[in-house]
Backbone bond lengths (Angstrom), bond angles and torsions (degrees), N, CA, C in turn:
res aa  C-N    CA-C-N  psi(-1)  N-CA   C-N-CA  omega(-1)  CA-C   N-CA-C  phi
1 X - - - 1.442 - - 1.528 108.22 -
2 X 1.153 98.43 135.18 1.877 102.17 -179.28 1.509 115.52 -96.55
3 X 1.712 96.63 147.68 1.786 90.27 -167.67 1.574 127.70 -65.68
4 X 1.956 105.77 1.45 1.396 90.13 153.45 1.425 126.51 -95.04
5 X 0.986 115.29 24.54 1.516 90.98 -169.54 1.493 74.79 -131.07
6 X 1.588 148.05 -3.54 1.349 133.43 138.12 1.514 131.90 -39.79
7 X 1.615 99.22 -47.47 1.823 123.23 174.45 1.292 87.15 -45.92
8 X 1.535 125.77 -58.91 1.892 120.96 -146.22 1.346 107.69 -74.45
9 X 1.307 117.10 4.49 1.826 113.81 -163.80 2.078 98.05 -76.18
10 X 0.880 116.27 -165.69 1.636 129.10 143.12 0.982 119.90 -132.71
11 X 1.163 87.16 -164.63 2.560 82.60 -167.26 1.521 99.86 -61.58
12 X 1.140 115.01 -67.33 1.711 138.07 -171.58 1.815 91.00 -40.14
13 X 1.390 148.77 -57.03 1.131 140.95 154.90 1.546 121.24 -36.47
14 X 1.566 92.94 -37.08 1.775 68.40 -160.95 1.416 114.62 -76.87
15 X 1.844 112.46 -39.00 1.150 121.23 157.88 1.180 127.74 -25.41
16 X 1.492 117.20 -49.10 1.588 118.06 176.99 1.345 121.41 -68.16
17 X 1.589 102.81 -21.01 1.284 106.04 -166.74 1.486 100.59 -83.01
18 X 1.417 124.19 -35.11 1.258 125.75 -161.68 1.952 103.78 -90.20
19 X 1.057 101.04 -44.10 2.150 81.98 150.47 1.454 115.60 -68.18
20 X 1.002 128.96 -21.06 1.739 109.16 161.37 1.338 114.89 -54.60
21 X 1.284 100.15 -67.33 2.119 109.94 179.75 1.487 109.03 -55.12
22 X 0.953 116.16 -34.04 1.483 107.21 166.77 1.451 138.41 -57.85
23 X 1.627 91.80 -38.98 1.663 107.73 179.01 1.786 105.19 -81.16
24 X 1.027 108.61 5.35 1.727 135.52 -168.38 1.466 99.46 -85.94
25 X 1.177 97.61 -70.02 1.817 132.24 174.87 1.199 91.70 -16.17
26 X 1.824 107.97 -87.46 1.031 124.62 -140.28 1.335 108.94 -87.93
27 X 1.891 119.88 -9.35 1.145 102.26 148.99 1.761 137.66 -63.12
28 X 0.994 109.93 -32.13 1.440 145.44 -175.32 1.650 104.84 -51.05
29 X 1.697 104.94 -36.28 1.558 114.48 -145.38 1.573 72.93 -97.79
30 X 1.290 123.97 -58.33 1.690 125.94 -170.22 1.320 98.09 -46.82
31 X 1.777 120.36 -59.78 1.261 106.66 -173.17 1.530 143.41 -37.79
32 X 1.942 87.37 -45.88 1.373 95.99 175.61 1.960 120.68 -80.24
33 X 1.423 114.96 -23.53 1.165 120.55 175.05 1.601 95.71 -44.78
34 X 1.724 111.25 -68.44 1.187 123.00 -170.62 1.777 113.59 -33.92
35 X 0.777 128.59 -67.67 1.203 147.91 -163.83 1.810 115.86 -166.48
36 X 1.241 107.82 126.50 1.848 109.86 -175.28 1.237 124.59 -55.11
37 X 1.413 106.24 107.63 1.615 104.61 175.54 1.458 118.16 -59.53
38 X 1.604 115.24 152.48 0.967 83.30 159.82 1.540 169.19 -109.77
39 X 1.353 96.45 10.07 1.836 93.27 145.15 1.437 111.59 -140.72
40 X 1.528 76.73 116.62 1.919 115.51 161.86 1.485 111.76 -32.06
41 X 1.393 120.10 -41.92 1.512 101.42 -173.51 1.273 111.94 -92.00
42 X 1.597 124.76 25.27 1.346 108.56 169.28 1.882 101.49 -84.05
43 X 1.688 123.02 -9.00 1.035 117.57 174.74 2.140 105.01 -67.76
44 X 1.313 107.34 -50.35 1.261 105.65 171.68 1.848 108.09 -44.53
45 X 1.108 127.27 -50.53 1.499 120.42 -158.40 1.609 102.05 -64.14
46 X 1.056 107.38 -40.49 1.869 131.39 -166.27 1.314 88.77 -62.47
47 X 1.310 131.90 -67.96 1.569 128.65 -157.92 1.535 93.27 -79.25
48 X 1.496 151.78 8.14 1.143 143.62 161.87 1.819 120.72 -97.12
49 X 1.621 92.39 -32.30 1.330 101.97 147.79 1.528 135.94 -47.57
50 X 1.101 94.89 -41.41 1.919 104.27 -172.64 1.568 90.56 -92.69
51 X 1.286 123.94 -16.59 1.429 101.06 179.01 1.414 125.72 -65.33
52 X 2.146 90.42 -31.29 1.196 106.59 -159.82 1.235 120.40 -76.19
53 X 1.656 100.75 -24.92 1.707 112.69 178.97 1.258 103.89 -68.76
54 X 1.697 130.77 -48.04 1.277 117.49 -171.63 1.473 120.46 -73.39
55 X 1.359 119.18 -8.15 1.434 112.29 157.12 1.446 135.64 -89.81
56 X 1.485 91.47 1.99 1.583 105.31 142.75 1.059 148.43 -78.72
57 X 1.136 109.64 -32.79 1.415 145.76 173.36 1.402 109.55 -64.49
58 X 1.324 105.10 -57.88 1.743 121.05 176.91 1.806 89.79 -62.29
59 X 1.005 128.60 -131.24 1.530 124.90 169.90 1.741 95.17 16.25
60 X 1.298 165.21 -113.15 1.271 144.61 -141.16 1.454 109.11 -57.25
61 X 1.427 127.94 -30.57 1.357 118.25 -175.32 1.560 95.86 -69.74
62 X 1.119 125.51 -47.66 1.688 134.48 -170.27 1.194 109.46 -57.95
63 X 1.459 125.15 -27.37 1.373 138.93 167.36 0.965 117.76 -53.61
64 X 1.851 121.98 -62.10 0.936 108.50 -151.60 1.517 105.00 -120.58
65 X 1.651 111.44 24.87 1.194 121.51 134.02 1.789 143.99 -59.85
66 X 1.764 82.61 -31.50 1.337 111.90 172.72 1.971 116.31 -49.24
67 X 1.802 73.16 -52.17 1.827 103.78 -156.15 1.566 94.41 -71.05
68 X 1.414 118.71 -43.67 1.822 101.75 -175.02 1.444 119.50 -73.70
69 X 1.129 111.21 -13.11 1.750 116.56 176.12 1.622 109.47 -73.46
């Protein structure tokens, strides 16, 4: 997912989005335990993904902590 079309989410998105990628994760992690996928760094991309949403996420909560004061 690209960081514009991350910017366009709202909170209620991003959250959802980031238990999706998660439940992703941990399919990903079984998969490869199970037997080697084959490519390993889509587990790297996935856990950079969820990073990316939650530092969006963090940054909109900070926002609009900002905004009610």
């Amino acid at each position: 997912m690209k960081n514009s079309e991350i910017k366009g989410l709202s909170q209620e998105e991003l959250v959802a989005k980031i238990a999706e990628e998660k439940q992703n994760l941990v399919k990903l992690k079984f998969a490869h335990t199970i037997s080697a996928i084959e490519n390993p760094n889509r587990i790297k991309a996935v856990r950079k993904g969820i990073a990316r949403l939650n530092t969006e996420l963090t940054q909109l909560k900070a926002q609009s902590a900002t905004e009610t004061k």
